[in-house]
C-alpha positions in Angstrom: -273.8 -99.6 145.1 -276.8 -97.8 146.9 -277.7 -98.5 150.7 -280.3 -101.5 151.0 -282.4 -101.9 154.1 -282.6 -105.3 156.2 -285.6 -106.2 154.0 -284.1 -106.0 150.7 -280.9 -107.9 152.1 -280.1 -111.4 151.4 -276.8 -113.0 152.6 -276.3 -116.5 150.9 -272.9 -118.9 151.2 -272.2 -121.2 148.5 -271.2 -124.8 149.8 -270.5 -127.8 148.5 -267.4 -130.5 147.5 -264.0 -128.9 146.1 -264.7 -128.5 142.7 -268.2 -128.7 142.4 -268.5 -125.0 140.7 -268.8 -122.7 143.5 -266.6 -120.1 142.2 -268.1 -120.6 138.9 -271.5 -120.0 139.7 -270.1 -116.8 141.6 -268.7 -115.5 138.2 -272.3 -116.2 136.6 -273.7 -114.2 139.3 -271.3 -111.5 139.0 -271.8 -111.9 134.7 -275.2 -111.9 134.9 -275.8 -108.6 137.1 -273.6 -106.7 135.5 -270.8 -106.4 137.7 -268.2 -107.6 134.9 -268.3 -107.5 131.9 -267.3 -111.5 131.0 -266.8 -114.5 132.7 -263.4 -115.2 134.3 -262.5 -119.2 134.8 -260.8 -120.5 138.0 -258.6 -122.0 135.0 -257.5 -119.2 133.9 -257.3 -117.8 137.5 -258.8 -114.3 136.8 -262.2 -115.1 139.0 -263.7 -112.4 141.1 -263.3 -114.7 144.4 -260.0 -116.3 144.3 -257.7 -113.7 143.6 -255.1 -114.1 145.7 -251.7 -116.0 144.3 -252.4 -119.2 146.0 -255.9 -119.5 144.7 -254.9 -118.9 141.6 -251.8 -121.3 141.0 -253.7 -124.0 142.9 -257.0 -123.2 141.0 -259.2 -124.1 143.9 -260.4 -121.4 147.0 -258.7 -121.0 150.2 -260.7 -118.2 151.8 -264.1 -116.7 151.3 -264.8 -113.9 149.0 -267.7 -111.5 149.5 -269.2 -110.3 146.7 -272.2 -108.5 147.1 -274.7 -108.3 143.6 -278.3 -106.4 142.6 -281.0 -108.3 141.8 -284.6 -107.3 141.6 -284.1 -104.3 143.7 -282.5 -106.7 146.6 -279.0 -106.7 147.3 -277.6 -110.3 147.8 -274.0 -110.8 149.6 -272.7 -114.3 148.6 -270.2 -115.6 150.2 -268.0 -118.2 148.0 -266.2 -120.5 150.5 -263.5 -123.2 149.7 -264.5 -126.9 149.5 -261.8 -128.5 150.7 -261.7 -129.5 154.2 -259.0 -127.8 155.6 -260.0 -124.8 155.0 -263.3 -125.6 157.2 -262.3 -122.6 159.2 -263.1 -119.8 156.1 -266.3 -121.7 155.7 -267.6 -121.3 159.5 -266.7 -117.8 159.6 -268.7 -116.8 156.8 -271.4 -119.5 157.7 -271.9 -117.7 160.8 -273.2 -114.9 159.0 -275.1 -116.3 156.2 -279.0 -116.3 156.3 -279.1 -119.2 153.9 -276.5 -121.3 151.9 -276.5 -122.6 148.3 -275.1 -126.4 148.5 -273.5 -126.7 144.7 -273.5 -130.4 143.4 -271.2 -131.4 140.6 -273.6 -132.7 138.0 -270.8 -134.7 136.9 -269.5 -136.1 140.1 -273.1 -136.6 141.4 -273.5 -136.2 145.6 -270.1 -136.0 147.1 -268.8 -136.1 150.9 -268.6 -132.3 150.8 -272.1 -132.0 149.9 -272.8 -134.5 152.9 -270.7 -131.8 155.1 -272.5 -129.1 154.0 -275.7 -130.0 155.1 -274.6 -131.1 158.3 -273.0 -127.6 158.3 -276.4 -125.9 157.4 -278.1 -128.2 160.2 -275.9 -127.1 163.0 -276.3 -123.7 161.9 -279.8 -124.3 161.4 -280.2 -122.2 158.1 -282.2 -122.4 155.4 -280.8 -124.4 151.9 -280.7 -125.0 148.4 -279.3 -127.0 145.9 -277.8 -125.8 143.0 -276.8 -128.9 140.3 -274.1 -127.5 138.7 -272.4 -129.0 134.6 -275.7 -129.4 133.2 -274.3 -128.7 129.5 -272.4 -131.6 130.0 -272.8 -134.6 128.2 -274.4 -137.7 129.9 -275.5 -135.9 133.1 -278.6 -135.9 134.8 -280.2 -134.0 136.8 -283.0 -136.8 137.7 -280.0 -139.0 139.2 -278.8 -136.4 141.2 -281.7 -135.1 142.3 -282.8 -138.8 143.4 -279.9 -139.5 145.8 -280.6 -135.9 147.3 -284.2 -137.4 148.4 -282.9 -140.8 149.7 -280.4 -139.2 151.5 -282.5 -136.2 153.0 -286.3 -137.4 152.8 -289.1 -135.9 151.0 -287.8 -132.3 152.1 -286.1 -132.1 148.9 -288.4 -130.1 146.5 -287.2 -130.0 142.4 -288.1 -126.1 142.1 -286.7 -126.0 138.7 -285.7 -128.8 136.3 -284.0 -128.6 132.8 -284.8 -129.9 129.2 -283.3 -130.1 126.2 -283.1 -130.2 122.0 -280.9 -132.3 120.0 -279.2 -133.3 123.5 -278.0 -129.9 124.2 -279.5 -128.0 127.3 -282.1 -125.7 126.2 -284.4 -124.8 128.9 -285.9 -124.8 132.6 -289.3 -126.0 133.9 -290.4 -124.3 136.7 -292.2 -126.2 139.3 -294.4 -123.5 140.8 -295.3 -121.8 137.6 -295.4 -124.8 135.5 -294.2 -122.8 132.8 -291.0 -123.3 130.3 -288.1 -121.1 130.3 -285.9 -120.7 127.3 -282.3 -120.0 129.2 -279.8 -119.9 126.0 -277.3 -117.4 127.6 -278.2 -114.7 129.9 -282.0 -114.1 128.9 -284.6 -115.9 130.0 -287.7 -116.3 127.9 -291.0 -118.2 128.9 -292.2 -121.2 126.7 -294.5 -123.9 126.9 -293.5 -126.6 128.9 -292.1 -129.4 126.2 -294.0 -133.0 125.8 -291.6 -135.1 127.6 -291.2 -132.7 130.4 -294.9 -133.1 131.0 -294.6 -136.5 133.2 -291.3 -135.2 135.4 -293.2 -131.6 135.7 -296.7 -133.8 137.1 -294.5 -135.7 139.6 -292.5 -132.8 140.7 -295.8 -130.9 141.3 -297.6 -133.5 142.8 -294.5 -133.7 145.4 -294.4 -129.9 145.8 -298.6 -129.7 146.7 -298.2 -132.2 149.1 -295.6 -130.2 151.0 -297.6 -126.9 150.4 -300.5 -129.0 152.0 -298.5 -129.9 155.0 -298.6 -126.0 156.1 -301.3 -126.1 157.2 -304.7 -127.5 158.1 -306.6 -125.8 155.5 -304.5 -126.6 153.0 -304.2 -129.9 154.2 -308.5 -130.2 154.1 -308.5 -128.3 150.3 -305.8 -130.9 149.5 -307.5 -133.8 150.1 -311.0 -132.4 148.4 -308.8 -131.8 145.3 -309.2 -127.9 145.5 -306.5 -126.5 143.2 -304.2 -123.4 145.3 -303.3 -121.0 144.0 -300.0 -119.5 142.7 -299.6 -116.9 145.1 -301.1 -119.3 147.9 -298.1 -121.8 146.7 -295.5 -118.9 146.8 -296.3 -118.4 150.5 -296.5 -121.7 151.3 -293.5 -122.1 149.9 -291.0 -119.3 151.1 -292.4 -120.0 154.8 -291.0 -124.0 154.2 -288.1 -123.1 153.1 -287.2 -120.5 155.6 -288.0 -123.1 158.4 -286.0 -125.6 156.8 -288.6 -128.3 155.7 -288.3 -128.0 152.3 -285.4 -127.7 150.4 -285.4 -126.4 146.7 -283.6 -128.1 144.0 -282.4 -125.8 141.3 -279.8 -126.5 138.3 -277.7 -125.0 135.7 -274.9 -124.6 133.4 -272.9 -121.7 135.4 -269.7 -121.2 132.8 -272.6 -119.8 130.5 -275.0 -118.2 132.9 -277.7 -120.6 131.7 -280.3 -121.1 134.4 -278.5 -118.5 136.9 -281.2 -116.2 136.3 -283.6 -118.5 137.7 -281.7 -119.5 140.5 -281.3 -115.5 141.8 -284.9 -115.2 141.0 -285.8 -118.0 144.0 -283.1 -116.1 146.2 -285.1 -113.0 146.2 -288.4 -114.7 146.2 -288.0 -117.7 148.6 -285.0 -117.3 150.9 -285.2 -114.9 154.2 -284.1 -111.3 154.3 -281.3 -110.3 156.7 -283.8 -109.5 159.5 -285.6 -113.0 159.5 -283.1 -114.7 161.8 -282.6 -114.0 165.3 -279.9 -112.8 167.5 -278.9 -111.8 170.8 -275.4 -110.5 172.7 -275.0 -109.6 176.3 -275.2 -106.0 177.7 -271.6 -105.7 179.0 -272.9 -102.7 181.5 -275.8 -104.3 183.0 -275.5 -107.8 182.0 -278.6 -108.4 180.7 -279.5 -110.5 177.4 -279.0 -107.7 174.6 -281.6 -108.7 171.6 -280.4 -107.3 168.6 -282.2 -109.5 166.2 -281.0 -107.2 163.3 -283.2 -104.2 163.9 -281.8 -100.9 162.3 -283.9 -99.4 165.1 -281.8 -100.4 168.4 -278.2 -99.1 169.3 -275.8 -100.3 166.9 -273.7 -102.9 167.2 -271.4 -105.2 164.6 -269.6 -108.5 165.0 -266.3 -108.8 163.7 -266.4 -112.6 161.6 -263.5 -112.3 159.7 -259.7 -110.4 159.1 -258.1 -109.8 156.0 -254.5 -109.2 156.3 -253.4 -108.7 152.3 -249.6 -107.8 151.6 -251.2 -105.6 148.6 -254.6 -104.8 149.6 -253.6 -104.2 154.0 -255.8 -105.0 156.3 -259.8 -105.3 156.7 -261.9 -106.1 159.0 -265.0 -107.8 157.9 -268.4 -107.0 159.9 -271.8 -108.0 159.8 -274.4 -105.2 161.8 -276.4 -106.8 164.2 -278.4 -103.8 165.0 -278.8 -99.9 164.2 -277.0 -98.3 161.4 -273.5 -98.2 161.4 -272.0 -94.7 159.7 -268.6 -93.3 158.1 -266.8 -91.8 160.7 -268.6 -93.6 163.8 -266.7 -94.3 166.8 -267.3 -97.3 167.9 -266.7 -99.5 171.9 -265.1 -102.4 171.2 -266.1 -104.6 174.1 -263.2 -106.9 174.2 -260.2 -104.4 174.2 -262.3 -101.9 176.2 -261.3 -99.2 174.4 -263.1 -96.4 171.6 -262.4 -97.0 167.9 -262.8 -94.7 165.2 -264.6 -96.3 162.2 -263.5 -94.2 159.3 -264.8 -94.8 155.8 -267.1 -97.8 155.5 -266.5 -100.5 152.5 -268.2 -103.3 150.7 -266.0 -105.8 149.5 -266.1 -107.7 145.5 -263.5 -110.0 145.9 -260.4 -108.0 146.8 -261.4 -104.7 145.7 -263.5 -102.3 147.9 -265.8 -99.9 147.3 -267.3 -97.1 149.9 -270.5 -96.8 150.7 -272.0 -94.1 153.2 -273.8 -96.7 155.6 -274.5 -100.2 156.3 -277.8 -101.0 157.7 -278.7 -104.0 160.3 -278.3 -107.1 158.6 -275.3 -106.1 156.1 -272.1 -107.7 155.8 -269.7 -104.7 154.9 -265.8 -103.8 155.9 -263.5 -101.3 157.5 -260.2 -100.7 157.2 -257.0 -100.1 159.8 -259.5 -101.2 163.1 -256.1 -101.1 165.1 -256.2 -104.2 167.4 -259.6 -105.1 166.8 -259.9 -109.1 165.8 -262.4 -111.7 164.4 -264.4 -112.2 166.9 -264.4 -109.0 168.7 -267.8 -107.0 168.8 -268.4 -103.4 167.8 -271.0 -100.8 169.2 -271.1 -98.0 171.7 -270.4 -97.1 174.8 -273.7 -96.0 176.3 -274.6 -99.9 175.2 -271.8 -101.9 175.2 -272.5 -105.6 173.4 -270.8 -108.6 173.2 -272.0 -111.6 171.1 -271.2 -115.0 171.7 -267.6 -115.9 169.9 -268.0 -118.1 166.5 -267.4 -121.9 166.7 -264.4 -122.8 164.7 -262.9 -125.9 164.5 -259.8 -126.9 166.4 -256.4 -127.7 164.4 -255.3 -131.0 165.5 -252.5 -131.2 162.6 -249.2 -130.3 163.4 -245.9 -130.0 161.9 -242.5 -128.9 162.9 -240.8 -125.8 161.2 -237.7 -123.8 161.1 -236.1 -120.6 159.4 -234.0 -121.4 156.6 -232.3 -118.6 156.7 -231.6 -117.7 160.5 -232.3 -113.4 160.3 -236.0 -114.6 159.2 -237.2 -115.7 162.2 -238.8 -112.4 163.5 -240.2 -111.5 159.6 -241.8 -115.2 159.7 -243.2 -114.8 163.1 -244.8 -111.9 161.9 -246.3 -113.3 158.9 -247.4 -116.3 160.7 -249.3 -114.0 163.0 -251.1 -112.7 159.8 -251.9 -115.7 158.6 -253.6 -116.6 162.0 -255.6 -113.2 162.2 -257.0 -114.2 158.7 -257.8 -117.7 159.9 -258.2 -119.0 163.3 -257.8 -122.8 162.2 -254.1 -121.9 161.8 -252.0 -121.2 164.4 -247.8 -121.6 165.7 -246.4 -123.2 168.9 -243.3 -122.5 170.2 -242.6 -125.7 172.3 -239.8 -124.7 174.3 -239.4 -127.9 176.5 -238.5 -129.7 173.1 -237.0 -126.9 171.5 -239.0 -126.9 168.6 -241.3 -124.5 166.9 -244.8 -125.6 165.3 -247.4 -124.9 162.9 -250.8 -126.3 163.5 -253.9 -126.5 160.6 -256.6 -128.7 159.8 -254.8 -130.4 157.7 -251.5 -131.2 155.3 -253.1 -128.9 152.7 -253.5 -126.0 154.7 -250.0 -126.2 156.1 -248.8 -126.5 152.7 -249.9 -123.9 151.8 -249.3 -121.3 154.4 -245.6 -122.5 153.0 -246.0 -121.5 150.3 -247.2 -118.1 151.1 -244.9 -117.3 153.3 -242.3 -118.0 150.1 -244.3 -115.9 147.2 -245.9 -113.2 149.8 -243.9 -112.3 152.8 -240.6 -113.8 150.9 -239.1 -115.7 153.7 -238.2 -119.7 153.6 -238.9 -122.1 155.9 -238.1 -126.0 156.2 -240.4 -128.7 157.5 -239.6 -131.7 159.4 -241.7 -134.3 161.7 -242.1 -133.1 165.4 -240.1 -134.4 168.0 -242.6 -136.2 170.5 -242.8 -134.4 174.3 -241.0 -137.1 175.4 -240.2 -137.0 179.7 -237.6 -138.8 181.5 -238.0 -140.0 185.2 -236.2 -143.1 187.1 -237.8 -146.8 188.9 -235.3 -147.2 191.6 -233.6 -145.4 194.0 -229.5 -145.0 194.1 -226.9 -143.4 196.0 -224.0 -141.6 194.2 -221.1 -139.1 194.9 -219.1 -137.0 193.0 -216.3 -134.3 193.6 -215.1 -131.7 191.7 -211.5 -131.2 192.0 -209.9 -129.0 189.6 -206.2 -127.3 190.1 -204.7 -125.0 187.5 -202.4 -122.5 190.0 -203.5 -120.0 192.2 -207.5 -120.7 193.6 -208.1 -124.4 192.1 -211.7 -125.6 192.2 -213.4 -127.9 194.9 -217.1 -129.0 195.4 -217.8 -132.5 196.5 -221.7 -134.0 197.1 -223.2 -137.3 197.8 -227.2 -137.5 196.7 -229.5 -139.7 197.3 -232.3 -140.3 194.2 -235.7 -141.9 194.4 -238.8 -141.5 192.3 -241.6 -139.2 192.9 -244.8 -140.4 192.7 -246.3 -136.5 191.2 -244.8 -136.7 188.1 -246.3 -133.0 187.6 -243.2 -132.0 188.5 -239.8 -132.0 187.6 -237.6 -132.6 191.2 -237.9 -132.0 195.0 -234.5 -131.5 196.5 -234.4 -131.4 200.3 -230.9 -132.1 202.5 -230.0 -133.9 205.3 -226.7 -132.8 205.5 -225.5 -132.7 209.5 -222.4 -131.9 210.8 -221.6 -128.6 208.5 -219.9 -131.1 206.0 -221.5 -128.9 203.2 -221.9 -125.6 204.0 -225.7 -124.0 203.9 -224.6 -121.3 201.6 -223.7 -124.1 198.9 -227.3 -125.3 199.2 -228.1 -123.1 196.5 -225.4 -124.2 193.8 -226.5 -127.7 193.9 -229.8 -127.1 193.4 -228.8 -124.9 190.5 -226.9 -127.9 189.0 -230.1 -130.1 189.6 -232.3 -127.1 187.6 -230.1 -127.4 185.2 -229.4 -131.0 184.8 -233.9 -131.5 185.0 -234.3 -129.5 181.8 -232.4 -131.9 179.5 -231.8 -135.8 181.2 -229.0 -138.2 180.5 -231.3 -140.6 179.0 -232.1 -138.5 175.5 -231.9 -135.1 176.2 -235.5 -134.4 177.2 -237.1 -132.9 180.2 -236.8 -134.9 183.6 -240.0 -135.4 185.6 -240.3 -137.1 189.5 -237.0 -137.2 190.7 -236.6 -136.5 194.5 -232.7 -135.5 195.1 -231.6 -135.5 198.2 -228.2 -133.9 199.5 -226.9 -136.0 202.9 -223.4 -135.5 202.3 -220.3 -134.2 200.9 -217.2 -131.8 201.8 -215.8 -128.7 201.1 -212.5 -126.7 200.8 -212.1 -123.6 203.0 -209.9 -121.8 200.0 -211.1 -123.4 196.2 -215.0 -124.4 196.8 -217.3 -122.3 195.3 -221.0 -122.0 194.0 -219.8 -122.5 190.4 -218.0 -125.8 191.7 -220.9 -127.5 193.8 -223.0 -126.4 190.6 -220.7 -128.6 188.5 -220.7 -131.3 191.3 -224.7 -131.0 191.5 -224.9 -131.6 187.5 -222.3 -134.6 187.2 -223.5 -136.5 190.3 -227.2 -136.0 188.6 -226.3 -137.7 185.7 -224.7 -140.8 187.4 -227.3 -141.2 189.7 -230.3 -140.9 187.0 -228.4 -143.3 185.1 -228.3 -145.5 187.9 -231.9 -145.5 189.2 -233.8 -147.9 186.4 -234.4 -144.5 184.2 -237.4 -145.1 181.9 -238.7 -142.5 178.7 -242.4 -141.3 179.4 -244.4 -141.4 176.2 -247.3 -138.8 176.1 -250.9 -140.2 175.7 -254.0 -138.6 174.7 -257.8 -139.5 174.5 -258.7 -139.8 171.3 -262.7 -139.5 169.9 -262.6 -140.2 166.3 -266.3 -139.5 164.9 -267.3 -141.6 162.0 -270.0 -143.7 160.0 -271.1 -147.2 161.5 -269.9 -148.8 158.0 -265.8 -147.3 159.3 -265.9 -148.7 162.4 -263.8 -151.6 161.9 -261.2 -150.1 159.7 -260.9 -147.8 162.2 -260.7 -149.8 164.6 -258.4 -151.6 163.5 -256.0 -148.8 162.4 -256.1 -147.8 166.2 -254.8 -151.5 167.1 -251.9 -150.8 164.8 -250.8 -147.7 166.2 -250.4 -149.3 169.9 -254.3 -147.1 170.5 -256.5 -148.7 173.3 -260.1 -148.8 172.1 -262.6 -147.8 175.5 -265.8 -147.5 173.5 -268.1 -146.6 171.0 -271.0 -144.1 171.6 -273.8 -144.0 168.9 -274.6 -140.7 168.0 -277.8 -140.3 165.1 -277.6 -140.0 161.6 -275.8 -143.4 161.2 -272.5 -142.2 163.3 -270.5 -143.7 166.3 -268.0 -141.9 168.3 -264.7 -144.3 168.7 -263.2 -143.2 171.8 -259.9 -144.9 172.5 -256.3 -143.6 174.3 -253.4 -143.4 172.4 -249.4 -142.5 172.3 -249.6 -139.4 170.5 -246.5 -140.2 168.5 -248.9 -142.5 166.7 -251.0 -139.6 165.3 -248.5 -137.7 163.0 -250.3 -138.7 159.9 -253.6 -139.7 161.3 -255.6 -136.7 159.5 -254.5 -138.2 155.9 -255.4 -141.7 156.9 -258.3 -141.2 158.3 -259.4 -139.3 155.7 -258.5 -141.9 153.1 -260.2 -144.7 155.2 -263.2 -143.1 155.4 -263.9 -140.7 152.2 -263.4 -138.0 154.1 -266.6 -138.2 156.0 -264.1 -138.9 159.8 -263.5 -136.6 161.7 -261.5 -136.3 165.2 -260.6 -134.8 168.0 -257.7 -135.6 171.4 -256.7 -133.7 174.3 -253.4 -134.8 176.4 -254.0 -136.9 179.5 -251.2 -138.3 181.2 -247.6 -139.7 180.4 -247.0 -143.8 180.4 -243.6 -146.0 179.9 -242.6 -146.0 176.7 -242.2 -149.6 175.2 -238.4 -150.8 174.9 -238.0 -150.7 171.6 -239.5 -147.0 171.2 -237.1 -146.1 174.1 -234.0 -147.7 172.5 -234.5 -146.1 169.3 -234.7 -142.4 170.9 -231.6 -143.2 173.2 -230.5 -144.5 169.8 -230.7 -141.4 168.3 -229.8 -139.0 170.2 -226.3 -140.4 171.0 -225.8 -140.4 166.8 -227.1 -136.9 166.9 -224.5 -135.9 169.8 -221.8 -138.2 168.0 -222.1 -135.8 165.1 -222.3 -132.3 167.4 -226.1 -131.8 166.7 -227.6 -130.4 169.6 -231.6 -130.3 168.3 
């Protein structure tokens, strides 16, 4: 592929519900210009975009594929994204790049919550749109339905650019809106026709909607309007391309993408009406003189590139995938990478088609292109020199709330899964492990079940190691409600030096539960030596790290040594130690010793028509509802405080109670008394788990 400049650039992402063709219409594009030579079907899982293993057994995307095509002398990079929700993470990387996204609708399933989610994606973002109506070969599906709930739901910014007709009930054609002209579209080729009879109404209305948004532009327009001056088609074109780019129209196009019919058209609109790469702006700090760096995508300025995604491919190695916010990036550049501080040498530049590369001498400001073996360079890190050393702003991903527990099956994997897990993570930042080491546990953290599913299963087909899954043991903490007053001696003789350590404690509760034990003494009178200090508070370190109660970690416990004796010959710091431990665990057990539950503040972000159910699904699991904040656009943030035992499935039922359209969010705040019964069962437990010698 030749070099394009910024203005012949266009860098679209396809959005849109799982399953409502993305990939599909990817193939079409790739069909249609050439770059293969027939359609693969995600099916048959021999697509351009999902070619990894997982993609292709499950038959649905899990990261984004590039695939950059030629059309009309411009060079458009798509960016085909997964459409189900847990693998939001793929579609904000490559969103953060896009200059404008294609929303696919399912002809078939009509407007879905994932077409909701993408525009409220494209609004955050603030990007141009369009909407691609996907299945329209398919029997008993309509484009005017569709297109309908896509104007109540978004207003009269929705703009039917291109709309189909048909013969003996088969799609035949496209109307154009613009050119109010017919378009034969059987296959590939596209040849003009006049418009059919009973297109002529739908073709009036459309128009009339479309002149009274080119009339909006301005007051001229507006004044011509309203004296019934016709514009022209040129005039309309610009009208047009400067609505769309600000967002205030939104083109409707359609389809049939498994045979290319209509695709033609819908590149055609890419070209003409969505921006180049140097339309939008952007700006990164000067890390030498801190000043606001404005890059804005001008192959004139020093050049710089943004890291927005890692590939880390067991077959393919690892890419890092960069869009040039400025200058002209080269083969064999070195490069300042602002967040490691150090010089990196680019070596051969790539563009990516799925998961094959192809070199190219240059990528100009604006293009989204790859390099290979960056060394520690990660998403998120920026490239340019160091005479003008940039950073941008990181990317805004979302946070994994979804967590699972996870060990090795096979105990001599634990390193090799580490690893891959770290691989997994560099390729997407939703995903990432714990290692919990006050509950001994190791964790996995995604979006969703999905997602954590999946990276599963990869780590069985691609890395070849095994892991088991279990439910997460809650942070549970341990502390005490009285006071008590305990002793204990150690007296042990087997022949020769015996064994002799003897302490009397004093316990109370602490009212900073931050942290784990004070220990002070008041011994007097040299009962306990000063140089056995030491032990017993070694025996109380030890003794705070798993409590008597149910093996978890001991907050607020002051311990007090006031007394105690000693043996000149058999004491020792190993015997006060054991002393320390045992009168620990009688005196905890003594002083009202309560389990400390973790609770978090919970914001759960839904419709107005889910706030009951939700509600009341927070009642159920023990949550205490503090407000509801309304937000726009028909939403209300539920914020309530809750154990966070209770959360282990909320992702899946909140996702079933509300269509998918909740979303939420908690951080930890404090620990509270566990109820009885809660505490019961977990003392419950872990004595059957010690009955049976299981230590975790």
């Amino acid at each position: 592929m030749k070099v394009y400049t910024t203005d012949k650039i266009r860098n679209v992402v396809l959005l849109g519900h799982g399953g409502a063709g993305k990939t599909t219409l990817a193939e079409a594009m790739c069909n249609l210009t050439g770059l293969t030579s027939r359609m693969g079907k995600v099916e048959d899982g021999n697509t351009v975009s999902d070619f990894t293993k997982e993609e292709q057994k499950r038959g649905f995307s899990i990261s984004t594929s590039i695939i950059p095509i030629e059309w009309k002398d411009c060079k458009i990079n798509v960016l085909d994204t997964p459409g189900y929700f847990d693998f939001v993470g793929e579609v904000e990387e490559a969103i953060s790049v896009a200059d404008a996204a294609i929303i696919v609708v399912s002809g078939k399933a009509g407007v879905e919550v994932g077409t909701e989610r993408a525009w409220e994606l494209c609004e955050k973002y603030n990007i141009p749109r369009a909407f691609y109506i996907s299945d329209m070969d398919v029997d008993n599906v309509s484009y005017s339905d569709v297109a309908e709930k896509l104007s109540d739901l978004y207003g009269v910014k929705i703009v039917p650019f291109n709309f189909p007709y048909f013969k003996n009930e088969k799609l035949a054609g496209a109307v154009n809106v613009i050119t109010q002209k017919g378009y034969e579209i059987a296959g590939k080729g596209v040849k003009e026709v006049a418009v059919p009879a009973d297109s002529e109404d739908s073709l009036a209305s459309y128009h009339d909607t479309l002149m009274e948004t080119v009339a909006e532009t301005s007051e001229e327009f507006m004044e011509r309007y309203f004296e019934g001056d016709e514009f022209t088609e040129e005039e309309i074109r610009d009208a047009v391309r400067t609505s769309v780019m600000d967002s205030s129209v939104v083109p409707v196009e359609m389809g049939a993408s498994a045979s290319c019919q209509g695709v033609s058209l819908l590149l055609d609109d890419i070209v003409n009406y969505f921006p180049n790469a140097g339309y939008r702006k952007i700006s990164g700090t000067n890390m030498k003189t801190g000043e606001k760096f404005d890059a804005d995508y001008d192959a004139s300025k020093p050049k710089s590139a943004f890291i927005f995604k890692t590939i880390v491919d067991p077959f393919i190695g690892r890419y890092s995938l960069i869009k040039v916010n400025s200058g002209v990036l080269k083969t064999d550049d070195t490069v300042y990478d602002s967040e490691l501080e150090t010089e990196l040498r680019l070596g051969k530049l790539y563009i990516m088609l799925g998961n094959k590369t192809s070199e190219i001498p240059e990528l100009q400001a604006g293009d989204i292109g790859a390099v290979a073996k960056l060394g520690d360079a990660k998403t998120g890190d920026t490239l340019s020199t160091k005479a003008t050393p940039i950073r941008y702003e990181a990317m805004s991903i979302s946070t994994p709330y979804t967590y699972i527990r996870y060990k090795a099956k096979n105990k001599n994997d634990v390193d090799k899964i580490a690893q891959a897990m770290a691989k997994i993570s560099s390729e997407d930042p939703t995903f990432k492990m714990v290692n919990d080491a006050d509950n001994r546990q190791t964790l996995m953290y995604g979006i969703g079940d999905m997602q954590l599913e999946v990276v599963k299963s990869m780590l069985k087909n691609e890395y070849k190691v095994e892991i088991d899954t279990m439910a997460p043991k809650v942070a549970y903490r341990e502390t005490i409600r009285k006071n008590s007053n305990v002793e204990y001696k150690y007296k042990k003789q087997s022949g020769g030096h015996g064994q002799y350590g003897h302490v009397k404690m004093k316990y109370s509760p602490l009212e900073d539960q931050s942290v784990a034990y004070m220990f002070s003494d008041e011994v007097v009178g040299g009962t306990v030596p000063k140089n056995y200090f030491p032990a017993v508070e070694k025996g109380i370190i030890e003794s705070v790290q798993k409590g008597p109660l149910a093996g978890y970690p001991v907050v607020g416990v002051n311990c007090v040594l006031y007394d105690g004796s000693y043996h000149p010959v058999d004491s020792s710091e190993m015997a006060f130690k054991t002393a320390s431990i045992q009168a620990f665990k009688k005196g905890f057990l003594e002083a009202g010793p309560v389990l400390l539950e973790p609770i978090v503040s919970l914001k759960v972000t839904i419709p107005d028509t889910y706030t009951g159910d939700v509600m009341g699904d927070l009642n159920k699991r023990r949550g205490r509802v503090l407000g509801m904040n309304p937000i726009g656009g028909g939403k209300q943030i539920v914020e309530a405080e809750v154990p966070q035992s209770e959360l282990f499935d909320y992702c899946t039922v909140l996702r079933s109670m509300t269509g998918g359209r909740g979303d939420y969010e908690y951080e930890f705040v404090r620990y509270e008394q566990a109820p009885a019964d809660i505490q019961a069962k977990e003392v419950e437990t872990r004595a059957a788990m010690l009955a049976e010698g299981i230590e975790d």
